[in-house]
C-alpha positions as CSV (number, residue, x, y, z in Angstrom):
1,X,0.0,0.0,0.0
2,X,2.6,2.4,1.0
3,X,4.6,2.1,-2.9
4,X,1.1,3.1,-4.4
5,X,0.8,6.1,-2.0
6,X,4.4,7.0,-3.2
7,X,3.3,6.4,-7.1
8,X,-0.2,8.9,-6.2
9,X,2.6,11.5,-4.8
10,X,4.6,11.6,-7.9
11,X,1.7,11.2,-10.3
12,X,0.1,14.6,-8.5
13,X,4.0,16.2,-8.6
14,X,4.5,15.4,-12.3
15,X,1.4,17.8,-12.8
16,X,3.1,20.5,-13.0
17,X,6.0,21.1,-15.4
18,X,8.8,21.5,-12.6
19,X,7.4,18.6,-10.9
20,X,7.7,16.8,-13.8
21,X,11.0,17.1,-14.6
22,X,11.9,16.1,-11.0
23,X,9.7,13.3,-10.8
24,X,11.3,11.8,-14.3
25,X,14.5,12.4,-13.1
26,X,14.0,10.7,-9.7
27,X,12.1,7.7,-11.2
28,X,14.8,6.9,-14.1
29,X,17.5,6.8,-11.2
30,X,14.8,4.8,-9.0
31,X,14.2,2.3,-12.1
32,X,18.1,1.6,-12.6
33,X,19.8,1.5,-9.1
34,X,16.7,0.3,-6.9
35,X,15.5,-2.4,-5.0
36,X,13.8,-4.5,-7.1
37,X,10.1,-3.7,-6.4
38,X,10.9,0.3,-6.2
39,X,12.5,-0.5,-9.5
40,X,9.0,-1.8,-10.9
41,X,6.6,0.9,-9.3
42,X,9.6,4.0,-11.1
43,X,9.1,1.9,-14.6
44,X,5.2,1.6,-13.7
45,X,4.6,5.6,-12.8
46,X,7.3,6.6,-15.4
47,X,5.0,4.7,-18.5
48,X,2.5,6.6,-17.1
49,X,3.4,9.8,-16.8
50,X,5.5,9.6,-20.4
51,X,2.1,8.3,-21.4
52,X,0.4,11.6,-20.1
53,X,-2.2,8.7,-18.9
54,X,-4.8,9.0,-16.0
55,X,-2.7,7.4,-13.7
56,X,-4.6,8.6,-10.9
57,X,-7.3,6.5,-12.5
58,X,-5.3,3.6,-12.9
59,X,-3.9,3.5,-9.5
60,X,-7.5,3.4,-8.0
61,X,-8.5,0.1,-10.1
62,X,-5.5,-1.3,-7.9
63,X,-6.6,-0.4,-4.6
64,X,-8.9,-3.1,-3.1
């Protein structure tokens, strides 16, 4: 639960053009050098905010 609270905070930051840059660069060093599963959650938040998706709405469809 708390690695999808952490993926909602960067979604909301990446709204915002300086929060975007940030968050890409934080997740790209995340998804290379990470633990395993924080590796998976930067590749899954980066798709989705490089995909301009809903990710917001995504994330809920995962929360029981």
């Amino acid at each position: 639960m708390r690695r999808l609270v952490v993926a909602a905070a960067f979604i909301t930051l990446s709204r915002t053009d300086a929060g975007r840059s940030a968050t890409e660069s934080a997740l790209g060093k995340v998804a290379k050098d990470g633990p395993p599963m924080a590796r998976q959650i930067a590749r899954l938040v980066g798709g989705l905010v490089g995909g301009k998706a809903d990710g917001m709405a995504f994330l809920q469809e995962l929360v029981p």
